[in-house]
PyMOL commands that place a pseudoatom at each C-alpha (Angstrom):
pseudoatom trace, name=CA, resn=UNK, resi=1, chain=A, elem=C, hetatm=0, pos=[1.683, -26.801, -0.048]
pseudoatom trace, name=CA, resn=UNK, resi=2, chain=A, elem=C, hetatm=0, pos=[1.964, -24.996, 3.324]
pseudoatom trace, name=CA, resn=UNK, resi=3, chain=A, elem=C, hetatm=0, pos=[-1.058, -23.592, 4.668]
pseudoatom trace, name=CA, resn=UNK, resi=4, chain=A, elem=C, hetatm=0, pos=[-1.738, -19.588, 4.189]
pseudoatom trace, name=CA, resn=UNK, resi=5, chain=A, elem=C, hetatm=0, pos=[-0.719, -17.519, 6.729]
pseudoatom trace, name=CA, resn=UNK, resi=6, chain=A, elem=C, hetatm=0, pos=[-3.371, -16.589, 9.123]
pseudoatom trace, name=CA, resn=UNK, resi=7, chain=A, elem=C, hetatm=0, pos=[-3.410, -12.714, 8.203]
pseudoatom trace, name=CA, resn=UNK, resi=8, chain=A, elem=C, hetatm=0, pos=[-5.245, -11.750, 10.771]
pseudoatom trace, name=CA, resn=UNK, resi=9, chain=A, elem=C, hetatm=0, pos=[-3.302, -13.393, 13.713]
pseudoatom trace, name=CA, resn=UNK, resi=10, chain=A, elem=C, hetatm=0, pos=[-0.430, -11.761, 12.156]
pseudoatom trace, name=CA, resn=UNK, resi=11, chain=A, elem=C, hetatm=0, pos=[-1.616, -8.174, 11.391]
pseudoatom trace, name=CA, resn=UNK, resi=12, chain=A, elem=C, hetatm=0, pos=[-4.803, -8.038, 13.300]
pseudoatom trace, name=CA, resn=UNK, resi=13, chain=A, elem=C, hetatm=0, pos=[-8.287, -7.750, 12.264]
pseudoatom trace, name=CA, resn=UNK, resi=14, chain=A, elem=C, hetatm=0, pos=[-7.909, -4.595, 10.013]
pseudoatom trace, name=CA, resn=UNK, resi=15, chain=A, elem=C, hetatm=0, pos=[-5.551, -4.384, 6.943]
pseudoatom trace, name=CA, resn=UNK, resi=16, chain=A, elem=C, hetatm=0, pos=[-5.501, -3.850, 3.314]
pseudoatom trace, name=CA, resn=UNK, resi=17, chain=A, elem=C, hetatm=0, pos=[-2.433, -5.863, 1.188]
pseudoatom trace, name=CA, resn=UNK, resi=18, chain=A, elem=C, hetatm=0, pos=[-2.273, -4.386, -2.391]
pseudoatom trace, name=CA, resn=UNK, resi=19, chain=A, elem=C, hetatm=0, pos=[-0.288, -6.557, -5.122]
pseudoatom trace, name=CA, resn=UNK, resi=20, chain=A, elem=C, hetatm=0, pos=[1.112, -4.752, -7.909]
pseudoatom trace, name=CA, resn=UNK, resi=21, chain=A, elem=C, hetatm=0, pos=[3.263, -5.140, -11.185]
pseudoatom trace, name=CA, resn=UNK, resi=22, chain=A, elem=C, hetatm=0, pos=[5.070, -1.786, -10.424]
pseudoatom trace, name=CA, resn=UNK, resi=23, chain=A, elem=C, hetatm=0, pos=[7.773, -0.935, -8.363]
pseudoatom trace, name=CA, resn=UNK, resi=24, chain=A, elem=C, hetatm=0, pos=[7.293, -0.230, -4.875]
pseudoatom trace, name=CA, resn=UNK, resi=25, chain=A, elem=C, hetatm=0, pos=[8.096, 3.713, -5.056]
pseudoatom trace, name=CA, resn=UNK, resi=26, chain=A, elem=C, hetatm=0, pos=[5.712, 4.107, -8.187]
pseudoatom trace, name=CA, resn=UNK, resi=27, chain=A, elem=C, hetatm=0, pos=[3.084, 2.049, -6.744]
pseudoatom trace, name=CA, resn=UNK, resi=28, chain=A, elem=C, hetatm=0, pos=[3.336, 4.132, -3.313]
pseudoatom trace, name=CA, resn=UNK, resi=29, chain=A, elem=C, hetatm=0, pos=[3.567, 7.096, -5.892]
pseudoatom trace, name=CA, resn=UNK, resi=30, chain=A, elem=C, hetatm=0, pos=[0.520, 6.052, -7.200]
pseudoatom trace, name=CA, resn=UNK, resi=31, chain=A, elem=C, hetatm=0, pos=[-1.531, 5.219, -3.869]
pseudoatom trace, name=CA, resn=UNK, resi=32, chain=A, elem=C, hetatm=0, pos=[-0.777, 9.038, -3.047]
pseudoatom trace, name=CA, resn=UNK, resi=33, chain=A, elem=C, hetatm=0, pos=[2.700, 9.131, -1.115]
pseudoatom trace, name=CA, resn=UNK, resi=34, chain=A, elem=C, hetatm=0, pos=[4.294, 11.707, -2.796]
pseudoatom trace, name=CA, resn=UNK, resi=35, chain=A, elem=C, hetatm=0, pos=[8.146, 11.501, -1.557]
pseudoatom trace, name=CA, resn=UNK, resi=36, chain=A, elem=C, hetatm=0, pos=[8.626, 7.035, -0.226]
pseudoatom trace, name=CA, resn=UNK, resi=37, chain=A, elem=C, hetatm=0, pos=[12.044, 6.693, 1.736]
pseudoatom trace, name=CA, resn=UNK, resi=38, chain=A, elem=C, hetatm=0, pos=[13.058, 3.664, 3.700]
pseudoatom trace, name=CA, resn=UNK, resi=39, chain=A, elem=C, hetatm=0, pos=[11.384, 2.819, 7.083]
pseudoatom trace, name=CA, resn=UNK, resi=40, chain=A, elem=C, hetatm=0, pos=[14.245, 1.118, 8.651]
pseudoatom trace, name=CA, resn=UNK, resi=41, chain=A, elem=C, hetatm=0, pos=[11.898, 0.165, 11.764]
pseudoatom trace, name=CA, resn=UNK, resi=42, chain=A, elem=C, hetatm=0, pos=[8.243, -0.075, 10.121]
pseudoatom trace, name=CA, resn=UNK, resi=43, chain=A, elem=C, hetatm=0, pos=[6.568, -2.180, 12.474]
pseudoatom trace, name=CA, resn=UNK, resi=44, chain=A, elem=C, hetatm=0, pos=[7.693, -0.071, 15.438]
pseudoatom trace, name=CA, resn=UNK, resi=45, chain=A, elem=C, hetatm=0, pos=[6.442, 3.312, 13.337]
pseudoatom trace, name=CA, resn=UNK, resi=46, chain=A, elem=C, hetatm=0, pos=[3.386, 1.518, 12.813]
pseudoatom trace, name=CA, resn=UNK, resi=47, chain=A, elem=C, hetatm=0, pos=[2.575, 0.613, 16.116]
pseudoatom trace, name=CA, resn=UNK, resi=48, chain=A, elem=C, hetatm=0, pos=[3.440, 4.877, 17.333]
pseudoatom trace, name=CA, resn=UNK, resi=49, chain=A, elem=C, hetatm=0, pos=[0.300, 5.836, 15.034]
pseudoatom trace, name=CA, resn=UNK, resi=50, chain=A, elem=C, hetatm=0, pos=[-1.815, 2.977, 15.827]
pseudoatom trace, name=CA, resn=UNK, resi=51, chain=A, elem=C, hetatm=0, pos=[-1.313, 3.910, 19.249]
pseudoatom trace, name=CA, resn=UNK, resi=52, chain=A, elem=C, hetatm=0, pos=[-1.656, 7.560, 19.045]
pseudoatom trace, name=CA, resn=UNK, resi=53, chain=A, elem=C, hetatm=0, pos=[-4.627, 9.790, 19.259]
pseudoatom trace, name=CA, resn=UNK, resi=54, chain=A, elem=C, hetatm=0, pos=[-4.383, 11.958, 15.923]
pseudoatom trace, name=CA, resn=UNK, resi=55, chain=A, elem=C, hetatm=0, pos=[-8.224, 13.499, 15.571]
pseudoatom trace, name=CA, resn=UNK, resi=56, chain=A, elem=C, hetatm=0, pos=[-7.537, 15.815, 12.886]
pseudoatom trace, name=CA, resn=UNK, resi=57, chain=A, elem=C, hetatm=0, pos=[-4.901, 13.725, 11.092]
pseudoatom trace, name=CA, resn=UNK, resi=58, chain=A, elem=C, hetatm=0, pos=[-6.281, 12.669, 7.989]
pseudoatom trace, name=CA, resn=UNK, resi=59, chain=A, elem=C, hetatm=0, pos=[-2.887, 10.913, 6.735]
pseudoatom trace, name=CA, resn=UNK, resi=60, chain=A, elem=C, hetatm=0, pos=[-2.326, 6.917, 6.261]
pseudoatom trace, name=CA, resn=UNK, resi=61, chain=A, elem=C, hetatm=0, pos=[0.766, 5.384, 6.509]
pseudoatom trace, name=CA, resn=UNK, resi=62, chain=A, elem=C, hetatm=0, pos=[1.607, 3.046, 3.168]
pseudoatom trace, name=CA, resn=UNK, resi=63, chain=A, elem=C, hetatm=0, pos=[4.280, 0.731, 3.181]
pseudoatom trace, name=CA, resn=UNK, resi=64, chain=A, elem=C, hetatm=0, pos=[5.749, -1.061, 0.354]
pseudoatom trace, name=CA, resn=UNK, resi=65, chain=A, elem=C, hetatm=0, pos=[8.406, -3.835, -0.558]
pseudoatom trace, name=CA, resn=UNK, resi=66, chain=A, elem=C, hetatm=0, pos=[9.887, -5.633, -3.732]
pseudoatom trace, name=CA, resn=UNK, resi=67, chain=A, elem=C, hetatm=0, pos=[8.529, -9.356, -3.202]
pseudoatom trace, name=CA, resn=UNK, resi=68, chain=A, elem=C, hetatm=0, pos=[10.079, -10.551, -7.152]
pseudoatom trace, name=CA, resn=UNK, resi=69, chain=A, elem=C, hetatm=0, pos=[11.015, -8.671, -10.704]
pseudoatom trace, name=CA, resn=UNK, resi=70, chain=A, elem=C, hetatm=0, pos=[7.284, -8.613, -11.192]
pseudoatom trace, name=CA, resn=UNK, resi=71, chain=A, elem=C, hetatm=0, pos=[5.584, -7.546, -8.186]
pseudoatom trace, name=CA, resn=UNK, resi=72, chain=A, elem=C, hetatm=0, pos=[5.019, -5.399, -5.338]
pseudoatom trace, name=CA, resn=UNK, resi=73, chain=A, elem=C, hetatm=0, pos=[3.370, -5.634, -1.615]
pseudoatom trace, name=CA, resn=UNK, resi=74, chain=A, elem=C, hetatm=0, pos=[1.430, -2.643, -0.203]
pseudoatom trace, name=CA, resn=UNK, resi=75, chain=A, elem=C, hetatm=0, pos=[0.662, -2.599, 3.112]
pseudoatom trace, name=CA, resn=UNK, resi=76, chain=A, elem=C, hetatm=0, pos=[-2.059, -0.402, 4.905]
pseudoatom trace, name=CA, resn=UNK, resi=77, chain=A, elem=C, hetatm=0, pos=[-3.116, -1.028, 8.769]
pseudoatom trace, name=CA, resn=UNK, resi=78, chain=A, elem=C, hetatm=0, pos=[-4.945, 2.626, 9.096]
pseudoatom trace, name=CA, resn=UNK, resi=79, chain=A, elem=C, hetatm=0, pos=[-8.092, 3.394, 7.267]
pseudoatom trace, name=CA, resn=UNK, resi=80, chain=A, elem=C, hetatm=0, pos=[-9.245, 6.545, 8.838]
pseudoatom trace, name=CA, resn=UNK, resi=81, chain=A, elem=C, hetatm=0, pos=[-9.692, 7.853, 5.266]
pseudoatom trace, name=CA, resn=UNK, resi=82, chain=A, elem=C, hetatm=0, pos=[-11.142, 4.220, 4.214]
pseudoatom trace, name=CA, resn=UNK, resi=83, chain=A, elem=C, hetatm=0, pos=[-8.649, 1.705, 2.826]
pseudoatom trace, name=CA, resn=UNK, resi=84, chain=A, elem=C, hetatm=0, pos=[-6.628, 2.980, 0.249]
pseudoatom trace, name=CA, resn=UNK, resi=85, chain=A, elem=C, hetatm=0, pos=[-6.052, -0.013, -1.833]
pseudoatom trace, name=CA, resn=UNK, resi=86, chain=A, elem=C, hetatm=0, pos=[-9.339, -0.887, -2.292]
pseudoatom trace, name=CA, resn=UNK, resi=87, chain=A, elem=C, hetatm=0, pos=[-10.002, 2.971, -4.181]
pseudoatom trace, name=CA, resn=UNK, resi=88, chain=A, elem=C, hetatm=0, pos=[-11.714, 2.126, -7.660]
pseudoatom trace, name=CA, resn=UNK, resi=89, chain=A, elem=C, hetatm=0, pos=[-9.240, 4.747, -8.718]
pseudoatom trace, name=CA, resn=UNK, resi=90, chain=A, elem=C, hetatm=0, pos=[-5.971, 3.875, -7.236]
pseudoatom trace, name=CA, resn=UNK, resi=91, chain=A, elem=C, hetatm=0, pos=[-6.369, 0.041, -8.396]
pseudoatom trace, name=CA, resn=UNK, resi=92, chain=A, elem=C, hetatm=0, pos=[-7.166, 0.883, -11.978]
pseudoatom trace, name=CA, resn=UNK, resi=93, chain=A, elem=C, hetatm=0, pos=[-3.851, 3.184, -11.667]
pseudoatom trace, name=CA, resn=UNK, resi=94, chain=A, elem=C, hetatm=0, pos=[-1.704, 0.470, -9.986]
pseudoatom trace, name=CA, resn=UNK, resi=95, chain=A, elem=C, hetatm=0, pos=[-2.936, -1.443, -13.246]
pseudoatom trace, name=CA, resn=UNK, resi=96, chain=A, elem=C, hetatm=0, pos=[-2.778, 0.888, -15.758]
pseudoatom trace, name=CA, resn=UNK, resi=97, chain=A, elem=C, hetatm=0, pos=[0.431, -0.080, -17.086]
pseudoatom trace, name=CA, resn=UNK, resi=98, chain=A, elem=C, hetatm=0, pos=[-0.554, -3.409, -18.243]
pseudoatom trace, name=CA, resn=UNK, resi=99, chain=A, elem=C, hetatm=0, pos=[-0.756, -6.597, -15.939]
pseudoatom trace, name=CA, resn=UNK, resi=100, chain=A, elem=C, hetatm=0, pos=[-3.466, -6.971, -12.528]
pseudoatom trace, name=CA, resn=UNK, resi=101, chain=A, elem=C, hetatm=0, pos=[-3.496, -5.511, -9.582]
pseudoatom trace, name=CA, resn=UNK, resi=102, chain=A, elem=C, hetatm=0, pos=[-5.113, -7.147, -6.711]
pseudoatom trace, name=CA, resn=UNK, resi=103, chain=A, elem=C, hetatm=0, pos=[-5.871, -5.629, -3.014]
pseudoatom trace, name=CA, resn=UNK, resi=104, chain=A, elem=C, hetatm=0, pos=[-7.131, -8.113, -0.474]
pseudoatom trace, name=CA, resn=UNK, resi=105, chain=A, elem=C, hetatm=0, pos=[-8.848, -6.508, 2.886]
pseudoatom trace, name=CA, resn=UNK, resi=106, chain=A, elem=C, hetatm=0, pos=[-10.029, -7.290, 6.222]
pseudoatom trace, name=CA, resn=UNK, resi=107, chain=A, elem=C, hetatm=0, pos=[-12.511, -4.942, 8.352]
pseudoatom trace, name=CA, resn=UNK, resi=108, chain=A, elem=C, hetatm=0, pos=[-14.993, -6.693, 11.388]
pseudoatom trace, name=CA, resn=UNK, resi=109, chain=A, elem=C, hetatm=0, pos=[-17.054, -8.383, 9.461]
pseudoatom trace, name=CA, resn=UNK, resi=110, chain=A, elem=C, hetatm=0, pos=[-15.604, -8.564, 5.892]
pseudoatom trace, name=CA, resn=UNK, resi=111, chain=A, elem=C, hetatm=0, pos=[-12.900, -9.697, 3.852]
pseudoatom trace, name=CA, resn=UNK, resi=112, chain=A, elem=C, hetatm=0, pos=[-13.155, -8.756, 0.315]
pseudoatom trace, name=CA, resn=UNK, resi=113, chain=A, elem=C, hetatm=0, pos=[-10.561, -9.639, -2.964]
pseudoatom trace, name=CA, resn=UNK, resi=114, chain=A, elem=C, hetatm=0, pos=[-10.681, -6.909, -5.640]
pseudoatom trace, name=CA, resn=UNK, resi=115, chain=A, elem=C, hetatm=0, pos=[-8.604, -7.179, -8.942]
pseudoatom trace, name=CA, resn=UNK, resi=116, chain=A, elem=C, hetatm=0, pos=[-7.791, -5.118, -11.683]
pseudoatom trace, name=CA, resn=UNK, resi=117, chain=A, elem=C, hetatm=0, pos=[-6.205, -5.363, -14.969]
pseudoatom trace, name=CA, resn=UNK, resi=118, chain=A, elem=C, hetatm=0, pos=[-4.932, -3.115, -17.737]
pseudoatom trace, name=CA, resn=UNK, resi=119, chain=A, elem=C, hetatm=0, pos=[-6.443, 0.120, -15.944]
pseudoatom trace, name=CA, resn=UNK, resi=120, chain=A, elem=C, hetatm=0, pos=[-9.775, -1.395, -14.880]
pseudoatom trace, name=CA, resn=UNK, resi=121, chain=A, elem=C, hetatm=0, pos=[-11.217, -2.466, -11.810]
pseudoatom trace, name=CA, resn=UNK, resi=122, chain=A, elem=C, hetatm=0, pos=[-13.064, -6.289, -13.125]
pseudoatom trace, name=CA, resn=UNK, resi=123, chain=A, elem=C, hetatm=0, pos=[-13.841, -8.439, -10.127]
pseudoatom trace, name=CA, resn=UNK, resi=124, chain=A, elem=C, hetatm=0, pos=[-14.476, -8.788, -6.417]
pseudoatom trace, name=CA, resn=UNK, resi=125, chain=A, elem=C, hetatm=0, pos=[-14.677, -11.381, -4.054]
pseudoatom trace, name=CA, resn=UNK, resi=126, chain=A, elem=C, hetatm=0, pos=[-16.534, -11.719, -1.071]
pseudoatom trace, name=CA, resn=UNK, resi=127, chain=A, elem=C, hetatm=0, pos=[-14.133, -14.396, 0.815]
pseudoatom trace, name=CA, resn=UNK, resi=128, chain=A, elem=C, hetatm=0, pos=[-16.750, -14.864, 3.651]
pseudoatom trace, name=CA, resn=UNK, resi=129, chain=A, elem=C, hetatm=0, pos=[-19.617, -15.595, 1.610]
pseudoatom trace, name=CA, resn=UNK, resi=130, chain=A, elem=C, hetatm=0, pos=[-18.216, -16.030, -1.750]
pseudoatom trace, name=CA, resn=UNK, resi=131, chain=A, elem=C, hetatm=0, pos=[-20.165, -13.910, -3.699]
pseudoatom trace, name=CA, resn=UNK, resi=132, chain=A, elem=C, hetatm=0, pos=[-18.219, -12.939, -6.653]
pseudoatom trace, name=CA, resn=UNK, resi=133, chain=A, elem=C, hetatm=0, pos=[-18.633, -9.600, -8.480]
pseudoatom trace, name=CA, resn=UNK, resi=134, chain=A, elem=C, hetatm=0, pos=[-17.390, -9.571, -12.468]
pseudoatom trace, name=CA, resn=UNK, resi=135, chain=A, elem=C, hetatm=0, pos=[-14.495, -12.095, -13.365]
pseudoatom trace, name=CA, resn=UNK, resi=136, chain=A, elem=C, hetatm=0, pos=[-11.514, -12.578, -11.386]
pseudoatom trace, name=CA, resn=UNK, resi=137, chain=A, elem=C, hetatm=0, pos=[-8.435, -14.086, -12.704]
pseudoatom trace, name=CA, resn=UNK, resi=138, chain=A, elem=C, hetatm=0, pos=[-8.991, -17.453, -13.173]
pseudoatom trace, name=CA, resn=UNK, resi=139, chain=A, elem=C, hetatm=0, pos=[-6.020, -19.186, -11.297]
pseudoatom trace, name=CA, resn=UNK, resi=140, chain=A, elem=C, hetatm=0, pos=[-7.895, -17.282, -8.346]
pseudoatom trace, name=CA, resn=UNK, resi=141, chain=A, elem=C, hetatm=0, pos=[-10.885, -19.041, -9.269]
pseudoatom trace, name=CA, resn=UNK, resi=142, chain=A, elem=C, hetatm=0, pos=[-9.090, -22.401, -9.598]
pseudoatom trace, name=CA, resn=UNK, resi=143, chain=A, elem=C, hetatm=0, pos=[-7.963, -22.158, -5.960]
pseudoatom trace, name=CA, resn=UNK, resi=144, chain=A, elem=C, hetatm=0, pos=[-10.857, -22.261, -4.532]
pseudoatom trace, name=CA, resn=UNK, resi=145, chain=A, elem=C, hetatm=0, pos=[-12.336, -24.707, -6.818]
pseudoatom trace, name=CA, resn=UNK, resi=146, chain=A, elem=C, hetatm=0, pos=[-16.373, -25.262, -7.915]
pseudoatom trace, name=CA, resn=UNK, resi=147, chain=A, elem=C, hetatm=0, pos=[-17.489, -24.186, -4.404]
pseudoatom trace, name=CA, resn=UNK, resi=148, chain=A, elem=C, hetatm=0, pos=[-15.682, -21.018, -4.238]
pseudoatom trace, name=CA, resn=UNK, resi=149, chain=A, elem=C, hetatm=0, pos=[-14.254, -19.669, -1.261]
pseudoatom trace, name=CA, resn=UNK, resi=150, chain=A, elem=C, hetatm=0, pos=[-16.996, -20.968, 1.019]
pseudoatom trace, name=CA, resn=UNK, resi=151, chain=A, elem=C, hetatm=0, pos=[-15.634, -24.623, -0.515]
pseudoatom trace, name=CA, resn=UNK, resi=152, chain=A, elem=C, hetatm=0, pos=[-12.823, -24.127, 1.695]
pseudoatom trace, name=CA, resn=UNK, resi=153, chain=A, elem=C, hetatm=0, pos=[-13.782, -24.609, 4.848]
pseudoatom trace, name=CA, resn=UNK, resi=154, chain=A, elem=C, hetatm=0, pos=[-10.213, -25.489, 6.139]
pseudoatom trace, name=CA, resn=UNK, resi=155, chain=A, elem=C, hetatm=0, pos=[-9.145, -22.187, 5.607]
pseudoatom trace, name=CA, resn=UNK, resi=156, chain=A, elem=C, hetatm=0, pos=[-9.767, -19.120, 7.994]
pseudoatom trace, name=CA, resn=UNK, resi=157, chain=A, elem=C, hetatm=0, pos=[-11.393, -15.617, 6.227]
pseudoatom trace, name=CA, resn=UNK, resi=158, chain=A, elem=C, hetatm=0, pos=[-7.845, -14.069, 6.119]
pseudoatom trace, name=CA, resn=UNK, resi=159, chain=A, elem=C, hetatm=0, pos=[-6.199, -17.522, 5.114]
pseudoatom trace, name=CA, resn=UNK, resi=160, chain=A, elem=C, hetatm=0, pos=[-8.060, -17.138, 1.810]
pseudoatom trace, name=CA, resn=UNK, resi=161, chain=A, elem=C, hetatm=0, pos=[-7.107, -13.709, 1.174]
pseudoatom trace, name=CA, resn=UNK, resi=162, chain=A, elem=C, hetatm=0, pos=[-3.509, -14.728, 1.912]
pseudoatom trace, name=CA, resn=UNK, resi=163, chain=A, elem=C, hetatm=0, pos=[-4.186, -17.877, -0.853]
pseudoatom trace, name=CA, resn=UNK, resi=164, chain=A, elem=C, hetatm=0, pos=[-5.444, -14.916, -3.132]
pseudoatom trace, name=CA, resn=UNK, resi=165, chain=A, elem=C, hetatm=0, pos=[-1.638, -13.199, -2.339]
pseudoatom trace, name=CA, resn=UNK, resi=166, chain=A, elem=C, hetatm=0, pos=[-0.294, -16.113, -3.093]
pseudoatom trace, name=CA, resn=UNK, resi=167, chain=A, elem=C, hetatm=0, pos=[-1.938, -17.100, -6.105]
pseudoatom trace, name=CA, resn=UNK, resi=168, chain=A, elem=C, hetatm=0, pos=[-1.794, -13.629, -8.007]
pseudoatom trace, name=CA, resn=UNK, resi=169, chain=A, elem=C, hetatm=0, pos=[2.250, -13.118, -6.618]
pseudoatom trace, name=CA, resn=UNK, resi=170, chain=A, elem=C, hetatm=0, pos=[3.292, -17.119, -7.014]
pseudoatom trace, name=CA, resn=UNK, resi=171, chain=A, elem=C, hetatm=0, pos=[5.345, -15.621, -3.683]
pseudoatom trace, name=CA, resn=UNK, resi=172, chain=A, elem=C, hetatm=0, pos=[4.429, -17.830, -0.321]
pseudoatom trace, name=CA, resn=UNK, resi=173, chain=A, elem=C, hetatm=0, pos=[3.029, -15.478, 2.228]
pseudoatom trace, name=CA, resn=UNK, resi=174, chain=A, elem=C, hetatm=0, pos=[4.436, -16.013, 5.793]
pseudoatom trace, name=CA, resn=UNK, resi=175, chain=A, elem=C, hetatm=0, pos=[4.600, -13.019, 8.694]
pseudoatom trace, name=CA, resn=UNK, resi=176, chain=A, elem=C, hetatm=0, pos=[8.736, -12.918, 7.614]
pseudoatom trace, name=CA, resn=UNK, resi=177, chain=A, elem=C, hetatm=0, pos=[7.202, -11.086, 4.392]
pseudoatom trace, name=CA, resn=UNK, resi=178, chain=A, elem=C, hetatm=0, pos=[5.549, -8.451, 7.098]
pseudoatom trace, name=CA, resn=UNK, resi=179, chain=A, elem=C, hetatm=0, pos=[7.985, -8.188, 9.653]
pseudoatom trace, name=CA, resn=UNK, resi=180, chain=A, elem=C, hetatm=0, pos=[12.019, -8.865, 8.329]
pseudoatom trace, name=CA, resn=UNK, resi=181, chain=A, elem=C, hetatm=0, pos=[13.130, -6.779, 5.671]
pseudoatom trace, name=CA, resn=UNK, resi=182, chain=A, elem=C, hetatm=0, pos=[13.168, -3.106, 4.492]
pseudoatom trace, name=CA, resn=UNK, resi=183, chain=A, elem=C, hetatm=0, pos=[10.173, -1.328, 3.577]
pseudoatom trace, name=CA, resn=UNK, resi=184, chain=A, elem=C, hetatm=0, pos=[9.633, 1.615, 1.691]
pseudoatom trace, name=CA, resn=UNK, resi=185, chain=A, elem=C, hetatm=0, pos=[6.899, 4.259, 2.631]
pseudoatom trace, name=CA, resn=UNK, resi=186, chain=A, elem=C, hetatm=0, pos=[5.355, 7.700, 3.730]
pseudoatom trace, name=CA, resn=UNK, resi=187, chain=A, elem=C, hetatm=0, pos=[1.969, 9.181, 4.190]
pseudoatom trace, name=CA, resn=UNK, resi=188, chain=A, elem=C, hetatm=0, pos=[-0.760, 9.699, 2.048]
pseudoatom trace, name=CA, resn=UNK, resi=189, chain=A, elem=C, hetatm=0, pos=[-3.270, 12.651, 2.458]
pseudoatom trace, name=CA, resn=UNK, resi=190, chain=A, elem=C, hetatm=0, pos=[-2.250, 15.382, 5.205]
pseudoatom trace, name=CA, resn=UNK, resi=191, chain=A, elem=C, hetatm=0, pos=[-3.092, 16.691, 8.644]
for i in range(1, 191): cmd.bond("trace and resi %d" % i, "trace and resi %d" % (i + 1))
show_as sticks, trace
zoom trace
């Protein structure tokens, strides 16, 4: 098996990556867009508002694609609200429909794994120190083994959170999945 992606060589040090068993425009729905269209050129409209000074915008851009049938990518590199994803709220919502829900994160100085299933927020991971938090799926558990994610030394912070992508989706991770392709998206919150 390839080695995970290195997620934050790819996407820099601060992004949330929400899985989902909806489709992208009701998950995006649900995270608080409330009209996704295409973004034919995503990563150059992301790079415009990271670069931009916006004091009293209070929006976030969300992005979403179709990985398989089953599940959904979000993608969040702003969190001047606070990461989106990782809302208790929005990740019981994203699950309410039956199935798990899963939003991985990296900030300076943590990089967390939270799931839910059927509507509830159950488990977190702490993939720097491996502290776990309630019960996460178990084939998340099995890839890390006994030791948990500090087992896996071999692997960088955002490497595991990319194995936890990979493990929940069954979908490789590689930066094609962020940067080829057409994503769906809009703005949460408002100026």
């Amino acid at each position: 098996m390839p080695e995970p992606l290195n997620l934050n060589q790819a996407l820099g040090e601060g992004w949330c990556i929400t899985v989902t068993p909806l489709r992208a425009e009701e998950t995006l729905q649900r995270m608080g867009v409330a009209q996704p269209r295409d973004i034919p050129d995503a990563v150059q409209l992301v790079a415009d508002r990271l670069s931009a000074q916006r004091p009293d915008d209070r929006s976030v851009l969300l992005l979403a694609k179709q990985l398989t049938p089953q599940w959904t990518i979000a993608l969040e590199l702003e969190a001047t609200t606070g990461w989106v994803g990782l809302d208790q709220a929005v990740l019981s919502q994203l699950s309410a429909a039956g199935g798990a829900a899963c939003s991985v994160m990296s900030d300076p100085n943590q990089v967390n794994a939270t799931f839910a299933v059927d509507g509830h927020v159950n488990a977190t991971i702490d993939l720097i120190t491996g502290r776990v938090w309630g019960t996460p799926p178990e084939p998340v558990v099995a890839t890390f083994g006994v030791g948990g994610p500090r087992s896996r030394t071999d692997l960088t912070f955002s490497q595991r959170a990319a194995a936890v992508l990979e493990t929940m989706t069954g979908v490789p991770v590689d930066a094609s999945l962020f940067f080829e392709g057409l994503w769906k998206g809009g703005l949460t919150g408002g100026s």
